[in-house]
C-alpha positions in Angstrom: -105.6 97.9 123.0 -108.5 95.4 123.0 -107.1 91.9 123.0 -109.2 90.0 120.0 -108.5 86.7 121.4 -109.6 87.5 125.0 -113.4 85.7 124.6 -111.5 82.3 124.0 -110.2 81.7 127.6 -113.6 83.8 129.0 -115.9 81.4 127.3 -113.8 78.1 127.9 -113.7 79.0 131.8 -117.3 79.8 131.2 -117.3 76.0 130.2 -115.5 74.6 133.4 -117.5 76.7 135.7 -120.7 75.0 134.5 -119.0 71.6 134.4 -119.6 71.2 130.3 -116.1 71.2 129.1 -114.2 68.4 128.2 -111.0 66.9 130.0 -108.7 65.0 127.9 -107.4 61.4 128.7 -104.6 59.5 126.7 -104.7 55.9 125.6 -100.9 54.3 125.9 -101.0 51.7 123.3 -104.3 50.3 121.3 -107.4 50.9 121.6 -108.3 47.8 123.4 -111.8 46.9 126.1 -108.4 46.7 128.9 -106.5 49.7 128.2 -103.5 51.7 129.4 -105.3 55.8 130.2 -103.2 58.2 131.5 -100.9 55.9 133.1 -103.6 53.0 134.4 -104.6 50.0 133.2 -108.5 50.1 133.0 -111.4 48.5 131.1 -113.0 51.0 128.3 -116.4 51.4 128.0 -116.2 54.7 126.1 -115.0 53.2 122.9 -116.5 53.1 119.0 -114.4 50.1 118.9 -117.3 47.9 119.2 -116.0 44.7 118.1 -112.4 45.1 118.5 -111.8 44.8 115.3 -108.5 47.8 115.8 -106.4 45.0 116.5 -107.4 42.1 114.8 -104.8 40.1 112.9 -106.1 40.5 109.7 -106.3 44.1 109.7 -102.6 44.4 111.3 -101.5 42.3 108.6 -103.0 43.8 105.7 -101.9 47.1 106.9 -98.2 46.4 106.8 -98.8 44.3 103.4 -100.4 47.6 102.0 -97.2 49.6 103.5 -94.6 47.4 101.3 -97.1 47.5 98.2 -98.6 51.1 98.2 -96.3 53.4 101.2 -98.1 55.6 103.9 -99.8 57.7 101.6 -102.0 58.6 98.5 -100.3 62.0 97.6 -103.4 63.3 96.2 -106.9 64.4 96.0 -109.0 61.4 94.0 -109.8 62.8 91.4 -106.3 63.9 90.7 -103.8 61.7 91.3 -105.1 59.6 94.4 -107.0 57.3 93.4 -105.2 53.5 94.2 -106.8 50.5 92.8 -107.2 49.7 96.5 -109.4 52.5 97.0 -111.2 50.7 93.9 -111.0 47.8 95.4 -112.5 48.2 98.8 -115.5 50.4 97.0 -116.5 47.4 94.9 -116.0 45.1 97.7 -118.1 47.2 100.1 -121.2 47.6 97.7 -121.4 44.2 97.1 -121.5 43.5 101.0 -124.1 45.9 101.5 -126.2 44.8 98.2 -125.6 48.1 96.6 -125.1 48.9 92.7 -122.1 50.7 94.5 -120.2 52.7 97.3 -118.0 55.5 97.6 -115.4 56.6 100.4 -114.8 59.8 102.1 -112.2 60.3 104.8 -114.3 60.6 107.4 -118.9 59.9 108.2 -118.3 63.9 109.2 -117.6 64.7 105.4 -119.7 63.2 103.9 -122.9 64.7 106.1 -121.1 68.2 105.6 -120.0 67.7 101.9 -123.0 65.6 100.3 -126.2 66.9 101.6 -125.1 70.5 100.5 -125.6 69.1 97.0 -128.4 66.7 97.1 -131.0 70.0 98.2 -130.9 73.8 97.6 -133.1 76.5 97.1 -136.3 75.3 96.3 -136.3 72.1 98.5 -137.5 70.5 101.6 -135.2 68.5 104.1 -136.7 66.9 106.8 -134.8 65.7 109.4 -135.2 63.7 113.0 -135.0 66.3 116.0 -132.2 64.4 117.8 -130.0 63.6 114.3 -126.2 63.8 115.2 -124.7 67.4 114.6 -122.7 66.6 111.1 -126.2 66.2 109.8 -127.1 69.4 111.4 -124.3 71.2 110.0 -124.6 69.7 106.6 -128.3 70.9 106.6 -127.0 74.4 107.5 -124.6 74.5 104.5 -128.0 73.9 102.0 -130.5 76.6 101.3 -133.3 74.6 101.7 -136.9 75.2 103.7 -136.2 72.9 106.6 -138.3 70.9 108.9 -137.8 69.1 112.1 -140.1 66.2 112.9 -140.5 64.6 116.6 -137.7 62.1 117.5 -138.9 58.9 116.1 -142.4 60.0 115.3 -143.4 58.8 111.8 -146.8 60.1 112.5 -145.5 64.0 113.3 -143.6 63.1 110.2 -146.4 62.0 108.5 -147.9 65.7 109.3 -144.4 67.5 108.0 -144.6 65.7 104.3 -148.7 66.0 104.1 -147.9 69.7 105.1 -145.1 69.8 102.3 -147.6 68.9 99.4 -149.4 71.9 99.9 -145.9 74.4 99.5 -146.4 76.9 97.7 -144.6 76.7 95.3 -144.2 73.1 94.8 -140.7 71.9 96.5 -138.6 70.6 93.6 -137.2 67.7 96.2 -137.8 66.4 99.5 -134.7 64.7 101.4 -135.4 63.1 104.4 -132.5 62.8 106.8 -132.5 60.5 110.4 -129.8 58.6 112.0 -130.2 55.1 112.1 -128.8 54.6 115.4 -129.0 58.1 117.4 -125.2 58.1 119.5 -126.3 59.8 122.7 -129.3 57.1 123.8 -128.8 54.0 121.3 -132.1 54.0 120.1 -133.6 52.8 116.3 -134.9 54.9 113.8 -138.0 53.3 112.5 -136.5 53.2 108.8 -139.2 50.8 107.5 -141.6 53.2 108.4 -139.6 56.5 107.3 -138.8 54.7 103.9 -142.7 54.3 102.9 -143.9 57.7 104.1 -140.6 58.8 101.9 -142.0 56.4 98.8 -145.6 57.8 99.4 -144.9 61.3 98.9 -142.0 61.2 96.6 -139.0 61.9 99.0 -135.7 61.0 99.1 -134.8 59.1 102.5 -130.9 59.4 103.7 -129.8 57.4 107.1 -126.7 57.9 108.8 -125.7 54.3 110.1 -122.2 55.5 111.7 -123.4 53.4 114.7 -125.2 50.8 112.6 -122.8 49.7 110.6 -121.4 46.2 111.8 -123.7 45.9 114.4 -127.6 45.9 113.1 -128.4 43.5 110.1 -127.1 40.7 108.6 -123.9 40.0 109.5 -123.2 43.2 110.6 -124.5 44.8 107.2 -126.3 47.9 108.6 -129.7 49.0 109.4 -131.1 49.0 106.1 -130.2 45.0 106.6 -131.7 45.2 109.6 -135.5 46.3 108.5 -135.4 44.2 105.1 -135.3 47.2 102.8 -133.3 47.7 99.7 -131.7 51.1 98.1 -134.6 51.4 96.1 -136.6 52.1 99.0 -133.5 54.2 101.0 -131.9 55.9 98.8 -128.6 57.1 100.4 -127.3 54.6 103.1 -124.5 56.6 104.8 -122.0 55.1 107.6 -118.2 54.8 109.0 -115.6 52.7 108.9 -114.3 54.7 112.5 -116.7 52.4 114.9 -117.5 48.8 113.8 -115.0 48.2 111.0 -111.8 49.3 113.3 -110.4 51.7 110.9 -111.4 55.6 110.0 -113.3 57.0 107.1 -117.2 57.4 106.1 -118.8 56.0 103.2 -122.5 55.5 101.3 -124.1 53.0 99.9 -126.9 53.1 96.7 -127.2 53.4 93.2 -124.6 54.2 90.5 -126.0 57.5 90.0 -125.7 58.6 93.5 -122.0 57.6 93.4 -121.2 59.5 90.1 -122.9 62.8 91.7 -121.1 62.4 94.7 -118.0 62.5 93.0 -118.3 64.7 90.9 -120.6 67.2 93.3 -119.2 66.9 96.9 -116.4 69.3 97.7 -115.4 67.3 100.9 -114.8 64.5 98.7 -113.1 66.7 95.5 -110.9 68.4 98.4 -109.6 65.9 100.5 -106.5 63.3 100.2 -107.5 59.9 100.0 -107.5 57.2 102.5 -103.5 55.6 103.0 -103.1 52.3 101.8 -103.1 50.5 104.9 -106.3 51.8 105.9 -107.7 51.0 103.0 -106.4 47.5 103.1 -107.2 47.1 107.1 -110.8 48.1 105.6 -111.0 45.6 102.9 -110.1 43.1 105.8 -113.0 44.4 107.9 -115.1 43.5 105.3 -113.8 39.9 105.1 -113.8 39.1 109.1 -117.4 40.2 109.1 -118.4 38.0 106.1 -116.7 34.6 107.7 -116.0 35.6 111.7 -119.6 35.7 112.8 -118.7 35.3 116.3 -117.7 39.4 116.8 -120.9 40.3 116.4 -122.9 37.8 118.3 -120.3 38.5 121.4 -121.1 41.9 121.1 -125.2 41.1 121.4 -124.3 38.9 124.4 -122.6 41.1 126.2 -124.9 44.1 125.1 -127.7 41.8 126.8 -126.3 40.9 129.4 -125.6 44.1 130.6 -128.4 46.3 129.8 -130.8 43.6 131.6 -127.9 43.8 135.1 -128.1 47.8 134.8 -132.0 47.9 134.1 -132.5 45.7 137.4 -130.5 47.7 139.8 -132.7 50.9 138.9 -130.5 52.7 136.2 -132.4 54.6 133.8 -131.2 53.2 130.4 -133.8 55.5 128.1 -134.4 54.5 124.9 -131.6 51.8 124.4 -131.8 49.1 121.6 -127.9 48.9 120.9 -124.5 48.5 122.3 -125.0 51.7 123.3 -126.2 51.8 126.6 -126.9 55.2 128.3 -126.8 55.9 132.9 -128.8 58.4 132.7 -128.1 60.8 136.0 -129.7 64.1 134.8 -126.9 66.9 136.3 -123.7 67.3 134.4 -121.4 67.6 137.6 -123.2 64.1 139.1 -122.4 62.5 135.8 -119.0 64.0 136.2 -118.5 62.8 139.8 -119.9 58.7 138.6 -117.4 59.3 135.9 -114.5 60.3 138.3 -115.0 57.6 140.8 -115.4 55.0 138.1 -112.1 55.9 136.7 -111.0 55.5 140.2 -112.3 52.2 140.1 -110.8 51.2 136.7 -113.5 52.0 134.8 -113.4 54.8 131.8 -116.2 56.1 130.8 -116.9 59.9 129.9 -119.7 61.8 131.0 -122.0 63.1 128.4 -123.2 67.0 129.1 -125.5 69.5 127.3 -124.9 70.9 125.0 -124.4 66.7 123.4 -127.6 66.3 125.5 -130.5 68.1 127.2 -129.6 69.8 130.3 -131.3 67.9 132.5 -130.4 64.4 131.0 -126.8 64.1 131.9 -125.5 60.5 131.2 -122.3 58.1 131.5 -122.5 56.6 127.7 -121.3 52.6 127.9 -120.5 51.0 124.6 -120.5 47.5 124.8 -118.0 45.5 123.5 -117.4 42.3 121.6 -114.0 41.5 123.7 -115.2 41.7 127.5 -115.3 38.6 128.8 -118.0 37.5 130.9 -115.9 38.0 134.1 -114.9 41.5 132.9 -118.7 42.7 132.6 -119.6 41.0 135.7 -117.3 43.2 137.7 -118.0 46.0 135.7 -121.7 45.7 136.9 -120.5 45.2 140.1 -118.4 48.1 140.0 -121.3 50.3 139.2 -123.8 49.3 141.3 -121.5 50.4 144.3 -120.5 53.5 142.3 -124.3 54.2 142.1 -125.5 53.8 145.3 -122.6 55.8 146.8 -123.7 58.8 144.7 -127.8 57.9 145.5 -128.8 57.2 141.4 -129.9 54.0 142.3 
């Protein structure tokens, strides 16, 4: 008899043979820039984490406040039972910090690509959506029955072309949703929002950004990329991001009007079918919100470093692409060299992870560093140090 099953081990070995599978390490204790991985103590450049806000004092405290007040857990879907007036709380509290007539939560920036764009176009629409936008997107796009259109990364004018080209339809789309990243995860650039949001008010389209990587690092304070360009939910329309990287916590969420909340709610199965957030996330969230507002310091640290690194990296010969952000591509081109710089790194005690097709082109194989608002000076300087030699010995630089 035919084992079912058999494809599983042929395809993962499939995977190792062509050096794209993924190898597991273990953190022993927090997620911190000097970290305990599979046994060593290293410094972590391969973290979300970006202003080390996991292990802040205020969010440890609240957490264990929220444990006394409200337990470990919600016991319900929201709009059954689970629904806490911290859950309330934080919503309120994050809409006002983002200048939003208000916000909703979802347990996690996956859920609410896959579970909210499903609902905002069907049959009969347009979306048109950035080449390089992160894969939640491209499986929430999948779930619709939409016409759908890809547009050069970053290229207002190609699309420009896609929503001239959309006017003529025949028959008339009912909607057109436009759908980019704001900061693109694999090479840390910016989408050009400004410029996406008038082409969306010019021909009548809905503009969505995914800030997962935005959010507490771009605008004011930490308030996001639509911050960041000056523009207002008026202009972009559905301002989506995470609590998972910036904020120190887990969840996604968006940010716009009160309508948009109220259909999401009531629309979005990932958000119907899900258990709410515990308590102490919720509260170690709220607290987020209040360090960013009054401890201004995290994300200046985080710029400092993110300069002062890209210019080291840029100066020995590393090709950093696109980079705006903390996030700071090596770009090396094969997956097995990116493998072997992030092997001997590790050796060095550095951890970083190679990134590999099918996350990235083939050929543009990459070591991902995300800076971090805790590295001190001295840290980064040996980091750079670190991988210069690292480099050289492997001929990228």
């Amino acid at each position: 008899m035919r084992n079912p099953t058999s494809f599983l081990s042929e395809e993962y070995e499939e995977l190792v043979e062509k050096s794209l599978d993924w190898r597991l390490k273990t953190l022993y204790g927090p997620s911190e820039p000097f970290s305990n991985v599979d046994g060593r103590e290293v410094i972590v450049l391969c973290s979300n984490n970006y202003l080390g806000l996991t292990t802040h004092p205020r969010l440890k405290e609240a957490a264990l406040a929220a444990i006394e007040t409200h337990g470990v857990g919600s016991g319900a879907v929201r709009p059954i039972s689970g629904t806490m007036d911290l859950h309330m709380e934080l919503e309120e509290r994050l809409a006002k910090f983002k200048g939003s007539e208000a916000a909703l939560t979802y347990p996690t920036g996956f859920m609410v690509n896959s579970g909210l764009i499903p609902q905002l176009a069907g049959r009969g629409d347009l979306i048109v959506s950035d080449e390089l936008n992160h894969g939640s997107i491209i499986d929430g796009v999948r779930l619709t029955r939409a016409d759908r259109a890809i547009y050069k990364h970053n290229d207002t004018e190609d699309l420009a072309r896609v929503l001239d080209e959309a006017e003529n339809h025949d028959p008339e789309y009912r909607r057109i949703l436009i759908i980019t990243d704001g900061v693109f995860s694999m090479d840390g650039d910016i989408a050009p929002l400004d410029e996406v949001a008038k082409l969306g008010g010019e021909h009548g389209a809905m503009v969505y950004v995914d800030d997962a990587h935005g959010e507490g690092v771009l605008g004011k304070g930490g308030r996001g990329i639509v911050s960041h360009f000056g523009l207002d939910h008026n202009e972009v329309q559905v301002e989506m991001g995470t609590f998972s990287k910036a904020y120190g916590t887990i969840g996604g969420h968006i940010s716009g009007s009160e309508s948009l909340a109220k259909f999401a709610w009531n629309k979005s199965r990932t958000w119907l079918l899900s258990s709410s957030h515990p308590p102490p996330v919720v509260a170690a969230t709220i607290a987020a919100i209040d360090v960013l507002e009054s401890e201004p310091q995290h994300v200046e640290r985080l710029w400092r470093n993110t300069k002062r690194f890209k210019k080291a990296v840029e100066d020995l010969g590393f090709d950093t692409g696109m980079s705006q952000t903390p996030i700071i591509p090596l770009i090396v081109g094969e997956s097995s060299k990116a493998k072997r710089f992030s092997d001997l790194l590790y050796d060095e005690g550095i951890f970083v992870v190679p990134i590999v097709f099918p996350m990235v082109a083939q050929d543009r194989a990459r070591i991902r560093v995300q800076m971090n608002a805790k590295l001190s000076l001295e840290q980064l300087d040996s980091v750079i140090e670190t991988i210069e030699g690292t480099g050289k010995k492997l001929e990228i630089i």
